[in-house]
N, C-alpha and C positions, 0 to 999 in steps of 0.2 A: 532626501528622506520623503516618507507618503505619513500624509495625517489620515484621518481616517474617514473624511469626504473624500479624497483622492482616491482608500481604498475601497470607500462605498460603492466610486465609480467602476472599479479596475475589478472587482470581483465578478460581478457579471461576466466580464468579459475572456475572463477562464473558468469560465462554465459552475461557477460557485454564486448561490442567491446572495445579494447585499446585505439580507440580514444578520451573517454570519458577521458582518466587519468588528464590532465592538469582540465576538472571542478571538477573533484573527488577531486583533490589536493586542489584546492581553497576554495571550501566548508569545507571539512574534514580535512585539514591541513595547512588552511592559504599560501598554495601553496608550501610547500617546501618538511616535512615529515610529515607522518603518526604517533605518539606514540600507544599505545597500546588501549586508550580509543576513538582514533579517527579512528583508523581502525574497532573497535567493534560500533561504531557510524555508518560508511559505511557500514558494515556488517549486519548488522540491516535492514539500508533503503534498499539496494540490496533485499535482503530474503521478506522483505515487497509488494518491487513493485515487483516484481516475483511472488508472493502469490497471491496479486491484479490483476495482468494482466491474470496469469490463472481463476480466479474467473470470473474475467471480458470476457474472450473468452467463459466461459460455461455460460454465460449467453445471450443467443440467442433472437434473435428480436423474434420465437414463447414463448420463457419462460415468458418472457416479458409483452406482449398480455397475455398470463393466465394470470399469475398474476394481470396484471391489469384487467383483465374479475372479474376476482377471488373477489377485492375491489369495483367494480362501481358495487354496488348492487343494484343498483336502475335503473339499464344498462342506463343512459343519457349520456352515452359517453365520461364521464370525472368523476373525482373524487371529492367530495368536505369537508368539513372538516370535518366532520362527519364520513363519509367512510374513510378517511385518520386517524382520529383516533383512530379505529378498526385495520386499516391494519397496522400501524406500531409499534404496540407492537410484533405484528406477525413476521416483521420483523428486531426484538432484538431492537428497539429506545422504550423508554418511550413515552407513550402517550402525554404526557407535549409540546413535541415539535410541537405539528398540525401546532400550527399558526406559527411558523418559517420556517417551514418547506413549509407552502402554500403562507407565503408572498416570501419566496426565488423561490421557483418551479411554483408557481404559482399566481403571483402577487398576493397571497393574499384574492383570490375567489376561486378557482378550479383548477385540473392537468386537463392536456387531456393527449395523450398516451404520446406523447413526452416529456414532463413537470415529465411524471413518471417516464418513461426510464431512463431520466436524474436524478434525486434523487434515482433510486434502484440503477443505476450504484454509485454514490457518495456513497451513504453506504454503497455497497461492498467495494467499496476500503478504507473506513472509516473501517471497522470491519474486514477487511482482516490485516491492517496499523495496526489495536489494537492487534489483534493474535497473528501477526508476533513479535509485539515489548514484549509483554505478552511472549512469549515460547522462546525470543533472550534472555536469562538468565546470569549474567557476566561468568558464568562457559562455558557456550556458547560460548560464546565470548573470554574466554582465549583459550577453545580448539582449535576453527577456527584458532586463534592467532599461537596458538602454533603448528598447524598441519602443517604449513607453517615453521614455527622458530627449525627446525630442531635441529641445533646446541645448541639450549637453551641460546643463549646468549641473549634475548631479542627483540632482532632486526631481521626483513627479508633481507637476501643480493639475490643478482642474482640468486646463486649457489644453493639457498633454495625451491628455486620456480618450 
């Protein structure tokens, strides 16, 4: 198991500030320790939002604009459910989803660019969140575990980190 000086040490070390360790702890170990399923539980979200947030930084307010140029085929300046059902098979959602998709992004009528922006960014981090957890495999997850647990006894101490 990791207490949460262990995790104080080990969050640095995957690109996460130390001040996070007390909600790491709360979420992922009920606040006290880490077991091994709850640190590959952390290790997961980490690797996800990490994957998300770079996806998210390459996607630029110009990418953006094309793409939404790319869908408003009818260029009226907005997207309507029509064009949203062409465009996001394109981008990896089943067609099925328009109308959920336009009653949450777009009350239900039309995107305009913002309304888009805002839905291509959620599916990134949507299909980034799926990747990450798809390729975090338990073998994965024992390794990280264990590239840490030097000593092989199970647990991370100070001296491990």
């Amino acid at each position: 198991s990791i207490d949460a000086r262990e995790l104080a040490a080990a969050l640095p070390q995957m690109g996460i500030p130390g001040h996070h360790v007390q909600a790491a702890m709360t979420k992922y170990g009920q606040g006290k320790q880490l077991d091994r399923a709850e640190f590959a539980h952390l290790t997961r979200d980490l690797i996800a939002a990490q994957q998300t947030e770079a996806a998210l930084a390459a996607m630029t307010a110009e990418a953006c604009r094309t793409a939404f140029d790319r869908f408003d085929t009818d260029r009226s300046g907005s997207i309507d459910a029509r064009e949203l059902a062409a465009a996001l098979p394109q981008m990896g959602i089943p067609g099925h989803h328009v109308q959920a998709a336009m009653t949450k992004y777009g009350q239900g009528k039309q995107l305009d660019r913002a309304e888009f922006a805002h839905l291509t960014r959620d599916l990134i981090a949507a299909q980034q969140t799926e990747a990450a957890l798809a390729a975090m495999t338990a073998e994965a997850c024992r390794t990280a575990f264990d590239r840490f647990d030097t000593d092989r006894s199970g647990s991370i101490d100070a001296r491990e980190l």
